[in-house]
Biopython code that builds the backbone (N, CA, C, O; Angstrom):
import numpy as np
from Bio.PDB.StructureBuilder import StructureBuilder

atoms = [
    (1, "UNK", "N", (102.563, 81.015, 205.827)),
    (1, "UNK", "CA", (102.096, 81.041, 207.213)),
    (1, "UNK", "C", (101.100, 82.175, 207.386)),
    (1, "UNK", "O", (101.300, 83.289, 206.902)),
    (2, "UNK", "N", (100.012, 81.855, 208.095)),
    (2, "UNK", "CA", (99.049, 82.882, 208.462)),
    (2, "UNK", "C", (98.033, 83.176, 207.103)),
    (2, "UNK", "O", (97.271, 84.068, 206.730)),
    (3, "UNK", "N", (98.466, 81.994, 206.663)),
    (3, "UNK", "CA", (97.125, 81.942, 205.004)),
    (3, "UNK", "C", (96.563, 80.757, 204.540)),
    (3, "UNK", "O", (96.075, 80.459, 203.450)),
    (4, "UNK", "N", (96.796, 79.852, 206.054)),
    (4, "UNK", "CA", (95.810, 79.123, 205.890)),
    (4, "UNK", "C", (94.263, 79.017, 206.875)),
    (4, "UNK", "O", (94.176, 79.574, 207.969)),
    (5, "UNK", "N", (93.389, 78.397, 206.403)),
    (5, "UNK", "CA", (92.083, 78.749, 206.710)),
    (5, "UNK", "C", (92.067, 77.867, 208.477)),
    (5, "UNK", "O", (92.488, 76.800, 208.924)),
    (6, "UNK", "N", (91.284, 79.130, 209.045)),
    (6, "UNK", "CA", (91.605, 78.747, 210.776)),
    (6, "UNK", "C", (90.399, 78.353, 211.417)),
    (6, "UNK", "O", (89.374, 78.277, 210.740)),
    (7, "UNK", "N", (90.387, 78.146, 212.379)),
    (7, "UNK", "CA", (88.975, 77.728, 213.274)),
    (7, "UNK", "C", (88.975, 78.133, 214.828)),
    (7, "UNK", "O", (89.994, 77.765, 215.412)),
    (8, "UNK", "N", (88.176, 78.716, 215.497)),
    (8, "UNK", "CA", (88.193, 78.893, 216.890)),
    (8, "UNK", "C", (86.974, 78.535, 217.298)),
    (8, "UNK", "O", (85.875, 78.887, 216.868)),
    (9, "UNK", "N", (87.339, 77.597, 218.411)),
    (9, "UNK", "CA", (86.036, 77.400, 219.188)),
    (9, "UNK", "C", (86.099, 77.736, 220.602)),
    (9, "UNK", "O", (86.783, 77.328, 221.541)),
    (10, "UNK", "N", (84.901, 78.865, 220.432)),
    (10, "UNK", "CA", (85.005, 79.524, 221.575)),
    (10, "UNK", "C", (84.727, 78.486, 223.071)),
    (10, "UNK", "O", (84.497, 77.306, 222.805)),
    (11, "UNK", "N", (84.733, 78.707, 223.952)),
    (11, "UNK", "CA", (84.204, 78.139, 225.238)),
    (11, "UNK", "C", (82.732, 78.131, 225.238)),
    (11, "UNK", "O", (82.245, 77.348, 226.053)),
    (12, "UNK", "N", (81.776, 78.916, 224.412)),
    (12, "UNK", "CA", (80.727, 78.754, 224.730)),
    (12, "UNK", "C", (79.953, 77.536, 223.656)),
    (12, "UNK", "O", (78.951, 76.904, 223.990)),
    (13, "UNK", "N", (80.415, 77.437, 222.790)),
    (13, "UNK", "CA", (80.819, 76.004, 221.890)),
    (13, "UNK", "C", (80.377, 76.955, 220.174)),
    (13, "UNK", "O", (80.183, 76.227, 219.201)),
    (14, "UNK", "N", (80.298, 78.013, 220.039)),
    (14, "UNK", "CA", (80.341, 78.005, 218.942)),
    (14, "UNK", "C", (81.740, 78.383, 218.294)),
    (14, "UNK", "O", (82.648, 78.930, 218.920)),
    (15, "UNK", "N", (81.798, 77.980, 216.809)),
    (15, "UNK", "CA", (82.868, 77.306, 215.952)),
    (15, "UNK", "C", (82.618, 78.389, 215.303)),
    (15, "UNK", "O", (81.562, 78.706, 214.757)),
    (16, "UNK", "N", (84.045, 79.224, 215.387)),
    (16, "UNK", "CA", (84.297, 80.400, 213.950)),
    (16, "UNK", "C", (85.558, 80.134, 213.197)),
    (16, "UNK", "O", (86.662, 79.802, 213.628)),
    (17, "UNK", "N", (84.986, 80.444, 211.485)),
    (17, "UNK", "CA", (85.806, 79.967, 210.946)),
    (17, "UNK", "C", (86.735, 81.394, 210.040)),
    (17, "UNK", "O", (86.255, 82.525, 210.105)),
    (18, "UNK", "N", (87.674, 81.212, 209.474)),
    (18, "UNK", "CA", (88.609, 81.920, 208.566)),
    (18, "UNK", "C", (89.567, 81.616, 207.529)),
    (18, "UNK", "O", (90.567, 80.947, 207.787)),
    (19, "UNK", "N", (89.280, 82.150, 206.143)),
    (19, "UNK", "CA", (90.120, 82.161, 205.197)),
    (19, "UNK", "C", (91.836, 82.379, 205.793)),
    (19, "UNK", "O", (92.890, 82.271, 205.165)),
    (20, "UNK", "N", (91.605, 82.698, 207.138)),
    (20, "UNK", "CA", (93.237, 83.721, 206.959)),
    (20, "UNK", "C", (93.147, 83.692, 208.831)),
    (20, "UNK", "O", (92.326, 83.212, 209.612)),
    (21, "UNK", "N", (94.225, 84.338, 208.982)),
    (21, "UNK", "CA", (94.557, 84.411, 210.366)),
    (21, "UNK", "C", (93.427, 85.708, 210.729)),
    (21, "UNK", "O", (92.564, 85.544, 211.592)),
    (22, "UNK", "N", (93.567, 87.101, 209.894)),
    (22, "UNK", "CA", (93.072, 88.384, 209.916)),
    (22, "UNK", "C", (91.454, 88.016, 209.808)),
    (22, "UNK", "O", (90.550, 88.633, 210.371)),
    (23, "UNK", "N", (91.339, 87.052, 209.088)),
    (23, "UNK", "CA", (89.698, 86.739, 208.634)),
    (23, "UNK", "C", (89.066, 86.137, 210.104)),
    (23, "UNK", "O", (87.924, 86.555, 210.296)),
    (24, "UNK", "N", (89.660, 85.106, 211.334)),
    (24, "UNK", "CA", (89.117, 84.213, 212.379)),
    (24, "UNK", "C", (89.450, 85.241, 212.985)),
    (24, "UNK", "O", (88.424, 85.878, 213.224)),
    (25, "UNK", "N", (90.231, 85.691, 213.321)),
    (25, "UNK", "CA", (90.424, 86.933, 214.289)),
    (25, "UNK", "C", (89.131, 87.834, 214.133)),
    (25, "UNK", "O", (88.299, 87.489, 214.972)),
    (26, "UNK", "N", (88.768, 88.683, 213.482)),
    (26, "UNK", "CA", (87.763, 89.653, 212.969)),
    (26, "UNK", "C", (86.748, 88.963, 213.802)),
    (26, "UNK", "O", (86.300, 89.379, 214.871)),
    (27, "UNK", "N", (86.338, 87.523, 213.006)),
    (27, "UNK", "CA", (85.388, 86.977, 213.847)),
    (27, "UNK", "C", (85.105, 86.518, 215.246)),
    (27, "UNK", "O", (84.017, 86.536, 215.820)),
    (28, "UNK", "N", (86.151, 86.142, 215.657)),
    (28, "UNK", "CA", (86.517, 85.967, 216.892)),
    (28, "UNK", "C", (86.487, 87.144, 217.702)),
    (28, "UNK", "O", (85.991, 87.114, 218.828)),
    (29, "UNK", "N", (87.022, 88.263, 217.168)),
    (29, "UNK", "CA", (86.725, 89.512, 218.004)),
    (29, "UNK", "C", (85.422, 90.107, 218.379)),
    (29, "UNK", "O", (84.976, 90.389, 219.491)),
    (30, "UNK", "N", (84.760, 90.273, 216.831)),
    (30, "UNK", "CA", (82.950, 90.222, 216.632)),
    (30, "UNK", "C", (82.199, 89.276, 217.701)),
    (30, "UNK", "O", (81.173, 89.477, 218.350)),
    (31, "UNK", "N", (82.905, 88.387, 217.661)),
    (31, "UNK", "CA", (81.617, 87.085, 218.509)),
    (31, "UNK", "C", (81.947, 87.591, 219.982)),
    (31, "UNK", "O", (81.155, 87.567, 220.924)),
    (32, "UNK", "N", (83.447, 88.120, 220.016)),
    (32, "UNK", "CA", (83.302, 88.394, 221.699)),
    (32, "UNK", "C", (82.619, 89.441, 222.332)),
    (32, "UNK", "O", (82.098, 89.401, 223.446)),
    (33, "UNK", "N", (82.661, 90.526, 221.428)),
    (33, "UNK", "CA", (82.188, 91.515, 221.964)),
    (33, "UNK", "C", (80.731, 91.372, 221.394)),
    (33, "UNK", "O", (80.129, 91.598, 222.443)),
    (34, "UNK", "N", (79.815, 91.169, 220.530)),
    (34, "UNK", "CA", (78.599, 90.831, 220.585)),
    (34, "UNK", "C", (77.620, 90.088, 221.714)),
    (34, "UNK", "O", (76.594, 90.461, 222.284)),
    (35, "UNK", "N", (78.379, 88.913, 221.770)),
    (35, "UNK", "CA", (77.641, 87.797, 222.578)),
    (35, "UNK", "C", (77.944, 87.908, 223.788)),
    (35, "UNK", "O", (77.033, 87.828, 224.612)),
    (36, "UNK", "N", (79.858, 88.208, 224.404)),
    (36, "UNK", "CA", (80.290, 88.124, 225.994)),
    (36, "UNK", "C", (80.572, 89.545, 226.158)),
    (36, "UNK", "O", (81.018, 89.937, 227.237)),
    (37, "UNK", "N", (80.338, 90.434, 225.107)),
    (37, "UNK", "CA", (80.761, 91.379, 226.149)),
    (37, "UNK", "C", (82.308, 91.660, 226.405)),
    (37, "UNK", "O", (82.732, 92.377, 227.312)),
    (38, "UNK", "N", (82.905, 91.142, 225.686)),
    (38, "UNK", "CA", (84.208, 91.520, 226.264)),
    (38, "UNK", "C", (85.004, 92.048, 224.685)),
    (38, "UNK", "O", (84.519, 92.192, 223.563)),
    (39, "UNK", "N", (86.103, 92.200, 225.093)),
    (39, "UNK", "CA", (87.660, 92.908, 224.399)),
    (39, "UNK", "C", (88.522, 91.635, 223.918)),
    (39, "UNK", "O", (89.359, 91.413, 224.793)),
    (40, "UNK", "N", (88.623, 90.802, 222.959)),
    (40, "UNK", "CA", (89.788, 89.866, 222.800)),
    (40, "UNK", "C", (90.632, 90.494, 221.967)),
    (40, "UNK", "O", (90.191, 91.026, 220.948)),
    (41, "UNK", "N", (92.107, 90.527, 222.311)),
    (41, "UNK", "CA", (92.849, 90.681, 221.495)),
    (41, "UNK", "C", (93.379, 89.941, 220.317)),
    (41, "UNK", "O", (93.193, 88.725, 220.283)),
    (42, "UNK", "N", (94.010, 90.523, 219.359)),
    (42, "UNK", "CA", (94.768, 89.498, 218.356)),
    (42, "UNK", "C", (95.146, 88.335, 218.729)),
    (42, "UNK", "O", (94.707, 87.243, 218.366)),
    (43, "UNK", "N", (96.256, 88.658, 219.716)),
    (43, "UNK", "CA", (96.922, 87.955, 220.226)),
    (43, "UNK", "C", (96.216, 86.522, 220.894)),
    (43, "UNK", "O", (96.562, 85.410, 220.497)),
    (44, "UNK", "N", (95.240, 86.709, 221.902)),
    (44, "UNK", "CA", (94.562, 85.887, 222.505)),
    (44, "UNK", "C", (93.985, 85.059, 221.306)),
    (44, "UNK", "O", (94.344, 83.938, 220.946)),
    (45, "UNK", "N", (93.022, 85.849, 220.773)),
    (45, "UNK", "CA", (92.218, 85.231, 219.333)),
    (45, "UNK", "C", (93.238, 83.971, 218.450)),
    (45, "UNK", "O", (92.746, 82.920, 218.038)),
    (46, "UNK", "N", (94.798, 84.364, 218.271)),
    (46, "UNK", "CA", (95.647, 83.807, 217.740)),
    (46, "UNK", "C", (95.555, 82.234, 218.521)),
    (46, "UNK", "O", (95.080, 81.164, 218.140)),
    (47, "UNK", "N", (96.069, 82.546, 219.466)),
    (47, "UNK", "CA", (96.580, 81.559, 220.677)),
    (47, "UNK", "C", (95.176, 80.311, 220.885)),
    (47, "UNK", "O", (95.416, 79.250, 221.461)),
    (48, "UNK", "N", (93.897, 80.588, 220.395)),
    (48, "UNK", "CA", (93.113, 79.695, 220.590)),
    (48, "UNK", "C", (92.452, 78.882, 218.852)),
    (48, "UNK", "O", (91.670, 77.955, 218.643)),
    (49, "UNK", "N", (93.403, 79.982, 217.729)),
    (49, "UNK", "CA", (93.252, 78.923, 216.229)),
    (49, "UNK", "C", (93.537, 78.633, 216.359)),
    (49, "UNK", "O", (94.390, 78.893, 217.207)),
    (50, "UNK", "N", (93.344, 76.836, 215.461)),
    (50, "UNK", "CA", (93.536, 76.146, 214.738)),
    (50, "UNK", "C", (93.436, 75.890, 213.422)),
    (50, "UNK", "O", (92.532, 76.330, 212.711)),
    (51, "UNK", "N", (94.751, 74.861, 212.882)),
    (51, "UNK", "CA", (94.194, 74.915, 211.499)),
    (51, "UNK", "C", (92.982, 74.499, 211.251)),
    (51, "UNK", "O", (92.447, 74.132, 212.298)),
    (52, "UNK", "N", (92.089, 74.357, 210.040)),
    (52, "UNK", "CA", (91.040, 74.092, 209.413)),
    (52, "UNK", "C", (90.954, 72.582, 209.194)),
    (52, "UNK", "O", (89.994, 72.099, 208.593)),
]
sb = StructureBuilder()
sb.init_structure("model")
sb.init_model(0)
sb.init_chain("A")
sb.init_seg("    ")
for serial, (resi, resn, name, xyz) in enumerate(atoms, 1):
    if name == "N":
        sb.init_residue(resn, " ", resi, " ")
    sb.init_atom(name, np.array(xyz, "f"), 0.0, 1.0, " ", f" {name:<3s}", serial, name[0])
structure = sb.get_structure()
């Protein structure tokens, strides 16, 4: 669990992907605060993967 490869798609429609839970998260965190401006947590970041 948490080692398989994940996917989040944000609301603004782009698709981030991850080897790992730690790997989509990273990105997911990066894309938020780059592009919106904001703070996502683990947690949140978690709650919107999917598997691959």
């Amino acid at each position: 669990m948490g080692d398989q490869k994940k996917v989040i798609e944000c609301p603004c429609g782009v698709v981030l992907e991850g080897q790992n839970d730690d790997a989509v998260v990273a990105a997911a965190q990066a894309h938020a605060a780059q592009v919106h401006d904001m703070d996502l947590t683990r947690e949140q970041a978690l709650e919107m993967a999917r598997p691959a």
